[in-house]
N, CA, C and O atoms as CSV, one atom per row, in Angstrom:
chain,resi,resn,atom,element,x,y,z
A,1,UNK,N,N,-70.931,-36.189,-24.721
A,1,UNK,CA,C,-72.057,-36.097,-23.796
A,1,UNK,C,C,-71.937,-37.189,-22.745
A,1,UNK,O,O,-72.016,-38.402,-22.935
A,2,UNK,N,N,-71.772,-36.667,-21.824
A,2,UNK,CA,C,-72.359,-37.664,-20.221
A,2,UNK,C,C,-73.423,-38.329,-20.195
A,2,UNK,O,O,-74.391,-37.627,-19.904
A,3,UNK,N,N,-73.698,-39.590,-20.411
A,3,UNK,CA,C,-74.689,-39.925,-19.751
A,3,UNK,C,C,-74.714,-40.755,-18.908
A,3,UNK,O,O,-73.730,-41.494,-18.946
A,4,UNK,N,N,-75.703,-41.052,-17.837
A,4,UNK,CA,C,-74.760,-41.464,-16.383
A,4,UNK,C,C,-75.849,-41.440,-14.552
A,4,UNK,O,O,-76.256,-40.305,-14.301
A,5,UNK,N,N,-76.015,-41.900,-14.094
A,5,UNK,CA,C,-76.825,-41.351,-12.834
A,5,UNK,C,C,-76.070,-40.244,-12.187
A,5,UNK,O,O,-75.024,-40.220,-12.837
A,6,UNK,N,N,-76.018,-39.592,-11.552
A,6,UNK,CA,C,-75.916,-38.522,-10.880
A,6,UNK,C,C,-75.667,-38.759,-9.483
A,6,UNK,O,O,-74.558,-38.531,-8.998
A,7,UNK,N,N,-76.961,-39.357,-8.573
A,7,UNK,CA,C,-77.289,-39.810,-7.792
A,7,UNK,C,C,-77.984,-40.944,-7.404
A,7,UNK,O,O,-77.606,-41.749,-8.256
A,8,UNK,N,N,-78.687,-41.489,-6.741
A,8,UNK,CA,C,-79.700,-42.749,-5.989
A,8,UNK,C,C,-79.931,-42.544,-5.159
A,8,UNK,O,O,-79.156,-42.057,-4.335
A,9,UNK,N,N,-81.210,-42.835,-4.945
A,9,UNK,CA,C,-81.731,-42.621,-3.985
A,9,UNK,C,C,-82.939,-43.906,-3.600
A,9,UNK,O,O,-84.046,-43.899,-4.138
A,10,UNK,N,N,-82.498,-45.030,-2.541
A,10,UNK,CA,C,-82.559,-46.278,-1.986
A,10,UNK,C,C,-84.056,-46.350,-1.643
A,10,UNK,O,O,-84.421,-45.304,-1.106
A,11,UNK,N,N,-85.033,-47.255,-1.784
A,11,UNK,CA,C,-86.880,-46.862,-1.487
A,11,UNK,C,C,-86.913,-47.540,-0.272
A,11,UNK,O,O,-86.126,-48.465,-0.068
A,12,UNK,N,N,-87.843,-47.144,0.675
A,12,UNK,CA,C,-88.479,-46.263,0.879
A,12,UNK,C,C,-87.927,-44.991,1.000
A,12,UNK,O,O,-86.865,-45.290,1.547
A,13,UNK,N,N,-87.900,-43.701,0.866
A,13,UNK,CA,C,-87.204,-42.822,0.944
A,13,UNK,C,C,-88.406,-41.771,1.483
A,13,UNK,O,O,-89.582,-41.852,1.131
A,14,UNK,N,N,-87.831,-40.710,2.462
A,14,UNK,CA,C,-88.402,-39.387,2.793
A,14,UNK,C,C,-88.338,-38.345,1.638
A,14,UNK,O,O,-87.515,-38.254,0.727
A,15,UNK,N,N,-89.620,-37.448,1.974
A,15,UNK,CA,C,-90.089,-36.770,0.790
A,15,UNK,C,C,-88.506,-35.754,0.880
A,15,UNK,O,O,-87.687,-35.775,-0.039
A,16,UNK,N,N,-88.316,-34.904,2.179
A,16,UNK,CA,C,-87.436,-34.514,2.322
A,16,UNK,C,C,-85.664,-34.756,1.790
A,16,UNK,O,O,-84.642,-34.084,1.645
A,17,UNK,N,N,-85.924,-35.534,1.706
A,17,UNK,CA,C,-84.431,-36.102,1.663
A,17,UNK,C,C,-84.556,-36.595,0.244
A,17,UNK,O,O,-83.491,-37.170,0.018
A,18,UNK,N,N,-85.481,-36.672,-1.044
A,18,UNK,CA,C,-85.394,-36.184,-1.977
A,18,UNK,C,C,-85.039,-35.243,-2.971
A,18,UNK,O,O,-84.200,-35.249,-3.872
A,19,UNK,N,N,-86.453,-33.888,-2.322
A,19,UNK,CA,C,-85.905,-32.639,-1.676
A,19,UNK,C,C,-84.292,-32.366,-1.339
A,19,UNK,O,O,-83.733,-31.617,-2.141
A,20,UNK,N,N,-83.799,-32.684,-0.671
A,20,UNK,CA,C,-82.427,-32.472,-0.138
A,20,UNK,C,C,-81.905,-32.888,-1.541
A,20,UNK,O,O,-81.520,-31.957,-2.247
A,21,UNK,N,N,-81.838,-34.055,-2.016
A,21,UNK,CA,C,-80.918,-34.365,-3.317
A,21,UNK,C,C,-81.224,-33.586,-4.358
A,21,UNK,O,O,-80.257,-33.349,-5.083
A,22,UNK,N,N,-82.147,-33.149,-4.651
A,22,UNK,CA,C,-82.658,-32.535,-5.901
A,22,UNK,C,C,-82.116,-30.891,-5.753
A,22,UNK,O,O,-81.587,-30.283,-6.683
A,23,UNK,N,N,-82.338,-30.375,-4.525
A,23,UNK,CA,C,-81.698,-28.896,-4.941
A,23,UNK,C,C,-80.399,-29.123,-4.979
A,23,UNK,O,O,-79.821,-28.068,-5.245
A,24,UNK,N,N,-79.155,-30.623,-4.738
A,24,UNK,CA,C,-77.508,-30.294,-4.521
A,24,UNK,C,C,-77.358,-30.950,-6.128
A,24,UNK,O,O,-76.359,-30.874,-6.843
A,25,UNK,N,N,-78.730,-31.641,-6.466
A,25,UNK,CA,C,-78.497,-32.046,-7.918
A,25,UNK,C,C,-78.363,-30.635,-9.227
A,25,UNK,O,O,-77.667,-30.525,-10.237
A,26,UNK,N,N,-79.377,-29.751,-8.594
A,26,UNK,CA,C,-79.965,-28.326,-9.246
A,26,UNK,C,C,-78.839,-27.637,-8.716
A,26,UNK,O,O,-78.243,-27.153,-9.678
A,27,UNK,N,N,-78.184,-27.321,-7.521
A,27,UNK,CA,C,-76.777,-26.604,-7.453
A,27,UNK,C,C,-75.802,-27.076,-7.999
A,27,UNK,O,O,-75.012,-26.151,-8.187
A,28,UNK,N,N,-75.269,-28.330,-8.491
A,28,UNK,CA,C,-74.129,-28.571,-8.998
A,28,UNK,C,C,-74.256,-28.643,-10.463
A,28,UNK,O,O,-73.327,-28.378,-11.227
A,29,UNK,N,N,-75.692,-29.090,-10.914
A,29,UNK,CA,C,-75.733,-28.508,-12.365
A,29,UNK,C,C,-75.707,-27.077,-13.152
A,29,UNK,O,O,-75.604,-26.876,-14.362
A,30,UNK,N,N,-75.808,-26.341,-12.299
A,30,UNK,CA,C,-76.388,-25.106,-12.777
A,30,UNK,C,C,-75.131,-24.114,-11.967
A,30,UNK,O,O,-74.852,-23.189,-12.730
A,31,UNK,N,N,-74.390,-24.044,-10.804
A,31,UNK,CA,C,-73.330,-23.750,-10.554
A,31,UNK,C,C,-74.087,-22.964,-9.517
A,31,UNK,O,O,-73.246,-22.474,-8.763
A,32,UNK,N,N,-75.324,-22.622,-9.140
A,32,UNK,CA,C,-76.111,-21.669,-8.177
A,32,UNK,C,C,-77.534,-22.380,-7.854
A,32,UNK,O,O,-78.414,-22.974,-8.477
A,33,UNK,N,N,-77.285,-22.022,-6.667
A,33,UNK,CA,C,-78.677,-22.592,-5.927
A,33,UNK,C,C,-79.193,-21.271,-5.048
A,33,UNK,O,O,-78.524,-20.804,-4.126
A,34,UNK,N,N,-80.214,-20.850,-5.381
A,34,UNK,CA,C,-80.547,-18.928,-5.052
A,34,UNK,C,C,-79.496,-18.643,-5.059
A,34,UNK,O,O,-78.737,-18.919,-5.989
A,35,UNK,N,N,-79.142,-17.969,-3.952
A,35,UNK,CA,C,-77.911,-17.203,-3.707
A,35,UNK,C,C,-76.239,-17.926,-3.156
A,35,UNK,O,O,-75.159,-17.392,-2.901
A,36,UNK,N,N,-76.687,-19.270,-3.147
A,36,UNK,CA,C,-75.278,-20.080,-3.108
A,36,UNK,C,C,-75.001,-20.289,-1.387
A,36,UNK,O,O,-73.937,-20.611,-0.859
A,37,UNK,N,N,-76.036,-20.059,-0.860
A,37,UNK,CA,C,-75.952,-20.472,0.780
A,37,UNK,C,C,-77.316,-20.984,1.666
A,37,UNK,O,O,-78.538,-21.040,1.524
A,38,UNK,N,N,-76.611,-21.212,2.350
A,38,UNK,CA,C,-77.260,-22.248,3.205
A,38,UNK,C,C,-77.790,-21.644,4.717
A,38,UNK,O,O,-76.871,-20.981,5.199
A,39,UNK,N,N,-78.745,-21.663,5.432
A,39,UNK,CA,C,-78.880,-21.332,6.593
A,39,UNK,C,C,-79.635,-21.954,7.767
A,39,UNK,O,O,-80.819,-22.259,7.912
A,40,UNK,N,N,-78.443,-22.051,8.645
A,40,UNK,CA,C,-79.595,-22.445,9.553
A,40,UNK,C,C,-79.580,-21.609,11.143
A,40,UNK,O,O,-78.442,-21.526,11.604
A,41,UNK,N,N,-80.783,-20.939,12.095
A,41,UNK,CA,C,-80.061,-19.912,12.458
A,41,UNK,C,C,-79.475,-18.856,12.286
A,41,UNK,O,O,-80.060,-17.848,11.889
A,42,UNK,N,N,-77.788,-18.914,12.644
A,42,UNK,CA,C,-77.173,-17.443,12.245
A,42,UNK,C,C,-75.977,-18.385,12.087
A,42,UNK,O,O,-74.882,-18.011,12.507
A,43,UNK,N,N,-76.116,-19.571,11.513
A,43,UNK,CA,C,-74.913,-20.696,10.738
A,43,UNK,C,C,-75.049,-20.507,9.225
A,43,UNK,O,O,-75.771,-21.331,8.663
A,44,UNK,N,N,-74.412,-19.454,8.385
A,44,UNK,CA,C,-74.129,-19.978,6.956
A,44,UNK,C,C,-73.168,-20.699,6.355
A,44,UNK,O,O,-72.116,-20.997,6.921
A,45,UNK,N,N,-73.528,-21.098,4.911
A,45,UNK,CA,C,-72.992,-22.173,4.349
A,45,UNK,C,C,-72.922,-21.032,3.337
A,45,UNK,O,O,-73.635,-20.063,3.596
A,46,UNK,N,N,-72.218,-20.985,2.279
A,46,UNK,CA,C,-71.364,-20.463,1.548
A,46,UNK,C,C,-71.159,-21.368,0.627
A,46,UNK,O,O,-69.996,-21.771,0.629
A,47,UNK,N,N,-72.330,-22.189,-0.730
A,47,UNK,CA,C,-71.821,-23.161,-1.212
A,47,UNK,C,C,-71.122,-23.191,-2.752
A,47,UNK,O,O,-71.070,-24.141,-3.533
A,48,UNK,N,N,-70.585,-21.771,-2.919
A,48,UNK,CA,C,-69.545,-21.684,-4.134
A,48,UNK,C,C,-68.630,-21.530,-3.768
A,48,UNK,O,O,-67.755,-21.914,-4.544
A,49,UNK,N,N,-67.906,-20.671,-1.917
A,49,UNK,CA,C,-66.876,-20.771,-1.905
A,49,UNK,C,C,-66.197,-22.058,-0.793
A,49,UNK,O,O,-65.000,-22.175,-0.532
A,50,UNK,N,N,-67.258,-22.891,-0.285
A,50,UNK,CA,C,-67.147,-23.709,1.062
A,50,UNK,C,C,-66.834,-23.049,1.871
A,50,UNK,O,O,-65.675,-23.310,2.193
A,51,UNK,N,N,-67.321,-22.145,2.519
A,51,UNK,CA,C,-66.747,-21.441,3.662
A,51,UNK,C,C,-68.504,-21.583,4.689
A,51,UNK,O,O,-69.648,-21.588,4.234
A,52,UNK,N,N,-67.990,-21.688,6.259
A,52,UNK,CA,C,-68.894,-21.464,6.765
A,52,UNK,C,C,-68.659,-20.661,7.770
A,52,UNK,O,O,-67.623,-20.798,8.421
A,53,UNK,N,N,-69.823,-19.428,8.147
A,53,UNK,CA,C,-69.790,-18.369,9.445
A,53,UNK,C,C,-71.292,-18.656,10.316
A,53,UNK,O,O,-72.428,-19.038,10.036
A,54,UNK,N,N,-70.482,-18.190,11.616
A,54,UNK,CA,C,-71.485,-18.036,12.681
A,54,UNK,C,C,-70.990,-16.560,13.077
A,54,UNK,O,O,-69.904,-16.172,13.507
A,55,UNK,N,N,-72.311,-15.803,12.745
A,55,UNK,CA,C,-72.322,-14.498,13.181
A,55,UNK,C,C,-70.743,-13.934,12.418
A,55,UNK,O,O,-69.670,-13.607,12.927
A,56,UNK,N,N,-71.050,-13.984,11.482
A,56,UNK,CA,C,-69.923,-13.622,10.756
A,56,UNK,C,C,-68.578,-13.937,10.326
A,56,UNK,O,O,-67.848,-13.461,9.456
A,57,UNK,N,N,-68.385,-15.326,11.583
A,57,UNK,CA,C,-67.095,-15.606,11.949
A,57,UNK,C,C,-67.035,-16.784,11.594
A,57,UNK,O,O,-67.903,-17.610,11.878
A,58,UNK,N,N,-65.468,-17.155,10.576
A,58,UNK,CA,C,-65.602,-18.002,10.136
A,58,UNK,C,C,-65.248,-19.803,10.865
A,58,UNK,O,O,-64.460,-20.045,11.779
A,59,UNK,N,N,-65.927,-20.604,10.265
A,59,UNK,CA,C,-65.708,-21.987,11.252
A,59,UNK,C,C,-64.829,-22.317,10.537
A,59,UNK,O,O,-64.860,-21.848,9.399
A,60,UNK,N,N,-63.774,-23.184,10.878
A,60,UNK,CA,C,-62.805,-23.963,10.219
A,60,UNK,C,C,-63.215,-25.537,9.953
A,60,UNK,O,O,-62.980,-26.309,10.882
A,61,UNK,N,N,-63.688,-25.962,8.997
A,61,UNK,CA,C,-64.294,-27.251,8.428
A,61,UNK,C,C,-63.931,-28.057,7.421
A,61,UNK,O,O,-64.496,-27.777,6.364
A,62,UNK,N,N,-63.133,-29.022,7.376
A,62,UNK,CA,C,-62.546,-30.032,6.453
A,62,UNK,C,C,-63.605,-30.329,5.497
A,62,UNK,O,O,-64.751,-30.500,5.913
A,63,UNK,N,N,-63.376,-30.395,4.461
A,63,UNK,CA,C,-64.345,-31.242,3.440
A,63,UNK,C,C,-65.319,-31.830,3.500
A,63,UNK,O,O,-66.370,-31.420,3.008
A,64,UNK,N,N,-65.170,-33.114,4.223
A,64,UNK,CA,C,-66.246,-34.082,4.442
A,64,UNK,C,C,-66.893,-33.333,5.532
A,64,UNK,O,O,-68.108,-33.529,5.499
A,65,UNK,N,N,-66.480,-32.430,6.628
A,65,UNK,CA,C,-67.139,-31.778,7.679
A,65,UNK,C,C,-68.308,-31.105,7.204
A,65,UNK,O,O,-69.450,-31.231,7.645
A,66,UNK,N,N,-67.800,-30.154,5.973
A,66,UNK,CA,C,-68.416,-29.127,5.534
A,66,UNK,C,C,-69.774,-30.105,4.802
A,66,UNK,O,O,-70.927,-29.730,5.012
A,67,UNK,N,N,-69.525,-31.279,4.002
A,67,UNK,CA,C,-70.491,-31.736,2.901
A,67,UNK,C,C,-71.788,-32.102,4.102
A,67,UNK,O,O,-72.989,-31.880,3.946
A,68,UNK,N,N,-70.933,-32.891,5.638
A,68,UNK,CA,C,-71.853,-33.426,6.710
A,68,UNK,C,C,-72.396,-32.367,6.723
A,68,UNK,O,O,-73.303,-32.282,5.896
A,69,UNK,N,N,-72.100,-30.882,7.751
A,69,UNK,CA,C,-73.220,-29.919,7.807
A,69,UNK,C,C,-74.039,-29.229,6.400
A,69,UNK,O,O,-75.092,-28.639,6.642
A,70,UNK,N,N,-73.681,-29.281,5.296
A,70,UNK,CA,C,-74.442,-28.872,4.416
A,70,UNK,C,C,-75.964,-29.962,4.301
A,70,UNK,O,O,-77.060,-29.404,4.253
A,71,UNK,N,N,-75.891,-31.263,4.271
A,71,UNK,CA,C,-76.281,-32.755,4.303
A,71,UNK,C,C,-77.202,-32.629,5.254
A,71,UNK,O,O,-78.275,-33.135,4.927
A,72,UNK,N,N,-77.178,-31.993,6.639
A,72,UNK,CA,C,-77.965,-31.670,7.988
A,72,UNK,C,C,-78.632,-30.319,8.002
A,72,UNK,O,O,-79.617,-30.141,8.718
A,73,UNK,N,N,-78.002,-29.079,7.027
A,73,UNK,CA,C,-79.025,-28.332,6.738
A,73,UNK,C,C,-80.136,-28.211,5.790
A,73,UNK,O,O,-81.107,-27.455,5.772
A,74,UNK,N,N,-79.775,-29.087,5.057
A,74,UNK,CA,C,-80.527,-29.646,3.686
A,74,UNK,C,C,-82.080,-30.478,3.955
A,74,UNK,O,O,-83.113,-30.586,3.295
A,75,UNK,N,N,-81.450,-31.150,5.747
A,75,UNK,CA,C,-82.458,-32.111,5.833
A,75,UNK,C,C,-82.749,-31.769,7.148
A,75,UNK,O,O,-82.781,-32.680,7.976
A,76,UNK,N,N,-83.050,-30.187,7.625
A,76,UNK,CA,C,-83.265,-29.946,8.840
A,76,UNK,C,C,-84.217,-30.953,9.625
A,76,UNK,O,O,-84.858,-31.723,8.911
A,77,UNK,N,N,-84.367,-31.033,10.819
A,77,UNK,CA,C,-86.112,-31.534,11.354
A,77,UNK,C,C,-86.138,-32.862,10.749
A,77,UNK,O,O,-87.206,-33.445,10.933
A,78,UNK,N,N,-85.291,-33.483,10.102
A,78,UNK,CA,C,-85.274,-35.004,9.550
A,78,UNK,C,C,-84.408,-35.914,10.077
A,78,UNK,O,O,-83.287,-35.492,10.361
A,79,UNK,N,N,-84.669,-37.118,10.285
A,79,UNK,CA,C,-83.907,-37.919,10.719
A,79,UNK,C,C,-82.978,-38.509,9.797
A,79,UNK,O,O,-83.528,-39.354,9.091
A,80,UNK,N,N,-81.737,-38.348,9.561
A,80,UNK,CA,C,-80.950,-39.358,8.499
A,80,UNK,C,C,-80.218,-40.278,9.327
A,80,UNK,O,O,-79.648,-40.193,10.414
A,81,UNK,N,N,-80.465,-41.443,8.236
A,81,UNK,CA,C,-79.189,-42.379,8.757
A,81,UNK,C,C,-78.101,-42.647,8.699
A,81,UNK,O,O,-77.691,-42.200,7.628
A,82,UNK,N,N,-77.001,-43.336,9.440
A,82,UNK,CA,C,-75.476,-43.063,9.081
A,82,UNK,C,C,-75.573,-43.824,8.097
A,82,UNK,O,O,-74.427,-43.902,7.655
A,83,UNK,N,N,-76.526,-44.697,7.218
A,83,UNK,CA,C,-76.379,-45.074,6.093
A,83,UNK,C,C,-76.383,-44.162,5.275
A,83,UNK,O,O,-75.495,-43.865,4.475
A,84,UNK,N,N,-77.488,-43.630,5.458
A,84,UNK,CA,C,-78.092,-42.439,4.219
A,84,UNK,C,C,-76.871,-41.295,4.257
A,84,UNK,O,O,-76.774,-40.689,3.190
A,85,UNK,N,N,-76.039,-40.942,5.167
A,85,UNK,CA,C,-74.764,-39.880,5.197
A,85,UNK,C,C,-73.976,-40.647,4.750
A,85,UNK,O,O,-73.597,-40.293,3.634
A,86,UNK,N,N,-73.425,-41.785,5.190
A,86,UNK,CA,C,-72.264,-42.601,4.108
A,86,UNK,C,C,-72.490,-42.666,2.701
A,86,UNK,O,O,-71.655,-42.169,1.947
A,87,UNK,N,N,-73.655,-43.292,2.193
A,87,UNK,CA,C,-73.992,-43.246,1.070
A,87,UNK,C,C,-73.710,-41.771,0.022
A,87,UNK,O,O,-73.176,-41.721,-1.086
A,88,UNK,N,N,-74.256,-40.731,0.809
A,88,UNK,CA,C,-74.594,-39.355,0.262
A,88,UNK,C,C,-72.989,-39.070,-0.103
A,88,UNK,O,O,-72.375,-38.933,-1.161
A,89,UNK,N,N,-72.524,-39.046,1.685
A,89,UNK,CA,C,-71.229,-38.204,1.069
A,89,UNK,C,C,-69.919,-39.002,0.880
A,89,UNK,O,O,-69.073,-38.300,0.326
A,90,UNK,N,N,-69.467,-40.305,1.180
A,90,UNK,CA,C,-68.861,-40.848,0.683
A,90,UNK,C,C,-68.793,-42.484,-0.337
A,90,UNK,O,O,-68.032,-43.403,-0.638
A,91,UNK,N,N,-70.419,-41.890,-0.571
A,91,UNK,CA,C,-70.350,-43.303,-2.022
A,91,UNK,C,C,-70.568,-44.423,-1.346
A,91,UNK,O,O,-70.214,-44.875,-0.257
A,92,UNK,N,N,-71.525,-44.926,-2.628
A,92,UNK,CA,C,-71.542,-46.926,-1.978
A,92,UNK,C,C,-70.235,-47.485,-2.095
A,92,UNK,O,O,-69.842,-48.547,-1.613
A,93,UNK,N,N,-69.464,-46.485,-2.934
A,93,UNK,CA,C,-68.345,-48.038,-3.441
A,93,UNK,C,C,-67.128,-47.482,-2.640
A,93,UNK,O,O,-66.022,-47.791,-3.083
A,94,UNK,N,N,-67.201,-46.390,-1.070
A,94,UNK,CA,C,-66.007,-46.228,-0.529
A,94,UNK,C,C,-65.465,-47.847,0.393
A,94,UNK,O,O,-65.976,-48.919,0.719
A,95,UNK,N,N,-64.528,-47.354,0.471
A,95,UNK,CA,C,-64.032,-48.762,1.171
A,95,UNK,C,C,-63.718,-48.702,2.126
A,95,UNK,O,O,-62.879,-49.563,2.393
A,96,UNK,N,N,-64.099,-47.719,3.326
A,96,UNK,CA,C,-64.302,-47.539,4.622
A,96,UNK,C,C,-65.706,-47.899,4.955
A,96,UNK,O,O,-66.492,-48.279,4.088
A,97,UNK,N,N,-66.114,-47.747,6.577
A,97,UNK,CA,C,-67.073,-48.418,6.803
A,97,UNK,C,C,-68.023,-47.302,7.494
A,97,UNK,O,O,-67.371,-46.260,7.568
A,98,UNK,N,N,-69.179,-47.155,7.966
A,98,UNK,CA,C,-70.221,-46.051,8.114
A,98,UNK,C,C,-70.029,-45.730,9.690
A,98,UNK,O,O,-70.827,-45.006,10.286
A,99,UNK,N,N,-68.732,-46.420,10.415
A,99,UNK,CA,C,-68.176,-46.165,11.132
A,99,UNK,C,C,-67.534,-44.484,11.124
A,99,UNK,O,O,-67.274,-43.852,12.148
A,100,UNK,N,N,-67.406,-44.100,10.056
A,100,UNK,CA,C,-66.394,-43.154,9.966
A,100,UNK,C,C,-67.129,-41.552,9.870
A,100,UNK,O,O,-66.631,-40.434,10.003
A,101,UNK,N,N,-68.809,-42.094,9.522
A,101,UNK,CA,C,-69.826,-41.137,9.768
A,101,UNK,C,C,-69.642,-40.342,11.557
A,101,UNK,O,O,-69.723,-39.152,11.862
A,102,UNK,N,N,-69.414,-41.403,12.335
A,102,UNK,CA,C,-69.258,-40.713,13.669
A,102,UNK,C,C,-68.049,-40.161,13.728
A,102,UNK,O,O,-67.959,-39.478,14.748
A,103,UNK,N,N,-67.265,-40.157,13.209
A,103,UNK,CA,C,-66.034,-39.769,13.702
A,103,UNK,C,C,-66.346,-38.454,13.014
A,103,UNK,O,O,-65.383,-37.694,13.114
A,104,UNK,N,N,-67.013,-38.110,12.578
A,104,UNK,CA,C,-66.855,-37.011,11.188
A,104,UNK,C,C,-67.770,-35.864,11.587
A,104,UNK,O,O,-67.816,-34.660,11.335
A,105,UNK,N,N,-68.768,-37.070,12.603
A,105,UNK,CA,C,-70.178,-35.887,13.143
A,105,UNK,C,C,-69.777,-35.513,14.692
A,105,UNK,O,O,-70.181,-34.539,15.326
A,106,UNK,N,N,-68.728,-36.712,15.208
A,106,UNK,CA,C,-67.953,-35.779,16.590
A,106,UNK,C,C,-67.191,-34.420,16.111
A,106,UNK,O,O,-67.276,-33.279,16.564
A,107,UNK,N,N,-66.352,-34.985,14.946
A,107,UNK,CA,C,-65.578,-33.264,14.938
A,107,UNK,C,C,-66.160,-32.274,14.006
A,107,UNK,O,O,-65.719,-31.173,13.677
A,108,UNK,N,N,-66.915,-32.703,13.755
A,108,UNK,CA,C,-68.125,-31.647,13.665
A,108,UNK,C,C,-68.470,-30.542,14.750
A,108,UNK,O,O,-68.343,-29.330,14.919
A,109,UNK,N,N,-69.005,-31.719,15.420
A,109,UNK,CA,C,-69.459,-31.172,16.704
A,109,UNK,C,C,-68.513,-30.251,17.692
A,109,UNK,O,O,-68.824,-29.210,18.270
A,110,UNK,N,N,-67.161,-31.020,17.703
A,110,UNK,CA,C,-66.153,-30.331,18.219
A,110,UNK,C,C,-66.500,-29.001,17.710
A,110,UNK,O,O,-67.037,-28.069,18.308
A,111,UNK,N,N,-66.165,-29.067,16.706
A,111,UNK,CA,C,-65.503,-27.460,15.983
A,111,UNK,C,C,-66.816,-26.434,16.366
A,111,UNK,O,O,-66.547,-25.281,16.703
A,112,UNK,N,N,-68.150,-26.849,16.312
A,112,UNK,CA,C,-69.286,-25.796,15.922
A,112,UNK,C,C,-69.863,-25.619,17.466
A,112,UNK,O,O,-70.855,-24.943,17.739
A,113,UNK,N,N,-68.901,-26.496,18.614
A,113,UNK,CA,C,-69.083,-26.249,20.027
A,113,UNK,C,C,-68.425,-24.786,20.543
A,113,UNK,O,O,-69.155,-24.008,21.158
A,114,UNK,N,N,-67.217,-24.491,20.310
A,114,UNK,CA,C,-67.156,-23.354,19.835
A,114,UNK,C,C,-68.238,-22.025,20.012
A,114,UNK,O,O,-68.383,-20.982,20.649
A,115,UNK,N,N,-68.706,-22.641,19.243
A,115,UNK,CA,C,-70.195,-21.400,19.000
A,115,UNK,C,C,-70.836,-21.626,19.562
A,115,UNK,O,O,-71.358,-20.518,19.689
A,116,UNK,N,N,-71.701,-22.613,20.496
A,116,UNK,CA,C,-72.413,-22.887,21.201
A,116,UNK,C,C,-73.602,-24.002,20.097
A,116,UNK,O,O,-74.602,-24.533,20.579
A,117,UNK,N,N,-73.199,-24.150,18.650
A,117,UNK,CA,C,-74.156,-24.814,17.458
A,117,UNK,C,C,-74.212,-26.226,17.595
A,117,UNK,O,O,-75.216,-26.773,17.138
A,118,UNK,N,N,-73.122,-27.103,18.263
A,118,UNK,CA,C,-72.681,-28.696,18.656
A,118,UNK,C,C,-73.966,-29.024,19.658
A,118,UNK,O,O,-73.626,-30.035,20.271
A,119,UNK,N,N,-75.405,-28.586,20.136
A,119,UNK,CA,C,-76.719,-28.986,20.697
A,119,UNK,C,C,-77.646,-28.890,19.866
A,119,UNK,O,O,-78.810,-29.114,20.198
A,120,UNK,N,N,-77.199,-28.435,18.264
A,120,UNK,CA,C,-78.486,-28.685,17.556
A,120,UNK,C,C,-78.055,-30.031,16.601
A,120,UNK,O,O,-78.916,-30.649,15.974
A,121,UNK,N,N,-76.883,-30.337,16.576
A,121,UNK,CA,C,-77.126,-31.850,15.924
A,121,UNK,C,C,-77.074,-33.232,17.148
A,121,UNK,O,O,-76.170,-33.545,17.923
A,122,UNK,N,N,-78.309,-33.791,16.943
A,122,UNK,CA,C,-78.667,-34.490,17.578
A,122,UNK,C,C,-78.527,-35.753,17.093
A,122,UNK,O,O,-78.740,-35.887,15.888
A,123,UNK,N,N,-78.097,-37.110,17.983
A,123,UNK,CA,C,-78.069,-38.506,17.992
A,123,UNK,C,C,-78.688,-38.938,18.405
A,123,UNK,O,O,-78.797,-38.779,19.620
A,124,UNK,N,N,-79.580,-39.831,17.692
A,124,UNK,CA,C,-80.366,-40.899,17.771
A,124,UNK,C,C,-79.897,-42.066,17.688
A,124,UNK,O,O,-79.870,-42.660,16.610
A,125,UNK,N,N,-79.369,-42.683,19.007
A,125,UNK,CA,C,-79.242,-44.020,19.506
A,125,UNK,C,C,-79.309,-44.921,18.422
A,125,UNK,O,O,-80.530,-45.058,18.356
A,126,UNK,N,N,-78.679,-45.881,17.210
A,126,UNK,CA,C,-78.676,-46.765,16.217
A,126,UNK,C,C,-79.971,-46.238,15.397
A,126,UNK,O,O,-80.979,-46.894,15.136
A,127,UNK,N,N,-79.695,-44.883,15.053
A,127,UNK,CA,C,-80.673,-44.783,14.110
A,127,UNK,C,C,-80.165,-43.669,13.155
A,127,UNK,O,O,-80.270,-43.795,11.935
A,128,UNK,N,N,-79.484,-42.326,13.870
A,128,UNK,CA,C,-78.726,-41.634,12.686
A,128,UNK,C,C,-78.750,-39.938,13.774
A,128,UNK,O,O,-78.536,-39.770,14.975
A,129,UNK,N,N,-79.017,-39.201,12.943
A,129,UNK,CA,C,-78.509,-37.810,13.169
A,129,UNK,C,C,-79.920,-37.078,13.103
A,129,UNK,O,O,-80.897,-37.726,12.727
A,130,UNK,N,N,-80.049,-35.708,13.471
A,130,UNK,CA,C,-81.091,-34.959,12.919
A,130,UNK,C,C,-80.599,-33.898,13.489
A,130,UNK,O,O,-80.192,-33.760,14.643
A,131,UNK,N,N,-80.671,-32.920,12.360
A,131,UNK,CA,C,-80.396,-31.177,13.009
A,131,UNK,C,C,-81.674,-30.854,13.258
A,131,UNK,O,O,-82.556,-31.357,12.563
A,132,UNK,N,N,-82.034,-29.824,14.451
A,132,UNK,CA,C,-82.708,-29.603,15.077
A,132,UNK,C,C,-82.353,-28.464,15.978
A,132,UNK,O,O,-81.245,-28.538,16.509
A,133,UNK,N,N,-83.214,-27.259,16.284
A,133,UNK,CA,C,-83.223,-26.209,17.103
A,133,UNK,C,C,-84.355,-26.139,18.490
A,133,UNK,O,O,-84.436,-25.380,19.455
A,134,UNK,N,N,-85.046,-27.181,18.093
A,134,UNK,CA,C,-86.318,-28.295,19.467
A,134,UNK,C,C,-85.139,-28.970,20.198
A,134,UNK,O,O,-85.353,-29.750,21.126
């Protein structure tokens, strides 16, 4: 038997972004979260096979790309910080620096420009990210 944290989550914390941890805590325990996707728009997430489509068509998304937009649909309309995305998707104990959050949310952006989807994730000046369709 495992026993072990899972996750953390740092106080003060948004109700949301609880929320956000608790259903990827409830999808990875249980192997299904409803139907195993994600939506935002006419952007799915596909989270048993990692695949993501716009209007059917599939985006091409590296790993950490894919965990960032899953991470931003999870926490639509919320502000996260490049702390709170370093933390989430590459661990307190990586040994890179939260520097590497931008590099990760430009080619992001690259790729989902494409589709015209690279104007709903938004930067907030030393404060973090927020997906958004406002």
């Amino acid at each position: 038997m495992q026993i072990g944290a899972d996750d953390y989550l740092v106080k003060p914390f948004e109700r949301e972004e609880l929320l956000a941890r608790l259903e990827a805590i409830i999808r990875r325990n249980n192997g299904f979260f409803i139907d195993n996707t994600l939506e935002f728009k006419e952007l799915k997430l596909n989270l048993k096979n990692r695949t993501a489509t716009i209007k059917g068509k599939e985006i091409n998304l590296q790993g950490k790309q894919f965990d960032l937009l899953e991470y931003l649909i999870n926490s639509q309309n919320t502000i996260i910080t490049k702390e709170q995305i370093f933390d989430k998707i590459w661990g307190f104990d990586s040994d890179t620096s939260t520097n590497v959050v931008e590099v990760y949310a430009s080619a992001l952006r690259k790729e989902l420009k494409k589709y015209g989807y690279d104007k709903y994730i938004k930067t907030l000046r030393r404060v973090g990210y927020i997906l958004s369709d406002q």
